[in-house]
C-alpha positions as CSV (number, residue, x, y, z in Angstrom):
1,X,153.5,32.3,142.6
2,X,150.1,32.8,141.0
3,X,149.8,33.7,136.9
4,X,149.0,37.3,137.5
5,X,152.8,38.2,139.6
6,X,155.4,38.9,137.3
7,X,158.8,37.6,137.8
8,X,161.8,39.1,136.3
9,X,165.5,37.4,136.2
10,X,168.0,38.7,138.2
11,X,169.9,40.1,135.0
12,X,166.3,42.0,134.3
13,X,167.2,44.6,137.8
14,X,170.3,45.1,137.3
15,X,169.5,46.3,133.6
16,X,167.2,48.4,135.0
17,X,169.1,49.8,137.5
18,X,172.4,50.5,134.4
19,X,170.1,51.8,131.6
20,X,166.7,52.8,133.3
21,X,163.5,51.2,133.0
22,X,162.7,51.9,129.5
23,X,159.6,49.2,129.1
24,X,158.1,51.8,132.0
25,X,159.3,55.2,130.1
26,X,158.0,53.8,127.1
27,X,154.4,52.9,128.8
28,X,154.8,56.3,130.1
29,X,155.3,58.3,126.8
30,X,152.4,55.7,125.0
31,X,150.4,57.5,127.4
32,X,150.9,60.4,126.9
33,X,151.0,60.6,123.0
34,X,147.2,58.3,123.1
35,X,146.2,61.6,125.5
36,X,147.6,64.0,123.0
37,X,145.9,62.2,120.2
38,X,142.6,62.2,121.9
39,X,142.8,65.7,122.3
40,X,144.0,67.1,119.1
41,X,141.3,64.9,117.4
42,X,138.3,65.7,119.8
43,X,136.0,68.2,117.6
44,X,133.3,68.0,120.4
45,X,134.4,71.8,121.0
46,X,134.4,72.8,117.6
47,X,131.1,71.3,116.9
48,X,129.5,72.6,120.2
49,X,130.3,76.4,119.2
50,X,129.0,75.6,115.9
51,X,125.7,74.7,116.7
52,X,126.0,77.7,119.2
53,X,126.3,79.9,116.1
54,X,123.6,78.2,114.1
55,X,120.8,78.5,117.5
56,X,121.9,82.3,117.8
57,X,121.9,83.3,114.1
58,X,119.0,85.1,112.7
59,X,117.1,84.0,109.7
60,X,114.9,86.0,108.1
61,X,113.1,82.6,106.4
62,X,112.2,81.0,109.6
C-alpha cells in the first residue's frame, strides 16, 4: 500500500455504518460555511455599482 491510500480499521466501518460518516458530513458542512463566508464577504458587487454611480453622475466642476 503506497503513502497516499488510506487505510481504516475494521472497527472504523462499522462506526460508520452505526453513526454515519461524520468526518465526511463535517468536510461537507466546512464547505459550505467557507462558500457562505466567501459570499457574504465579497463586496466586488457593491463596489462595482458604486463606481457605476460615480462614472454616470454629473458634476458640474468637471
Amino acid at each position: 500500500m503506497n503513502p497516499t491510500e488510506t487505510s481504516h480499521p475494521p472497527i472504523y466501518q462499522r462506526l460508520v455504518r452505526e453513526r454515519g460518516d461524520v468526518l465526511t458530513e463535517t468536510r461537507t458542512v466546512a464547505e459550505q460555511t467557507q462558500h457562505e463566508a466567501r459570499q457574504a464577504l465579497d463586496w466586488s458587487e457593491v463596489r462595482r455599482a458604486q463606481r457605476n454611480r460615480e462614472e454616470g453622475s454629473f458634476s458640474a466642476f468637471d
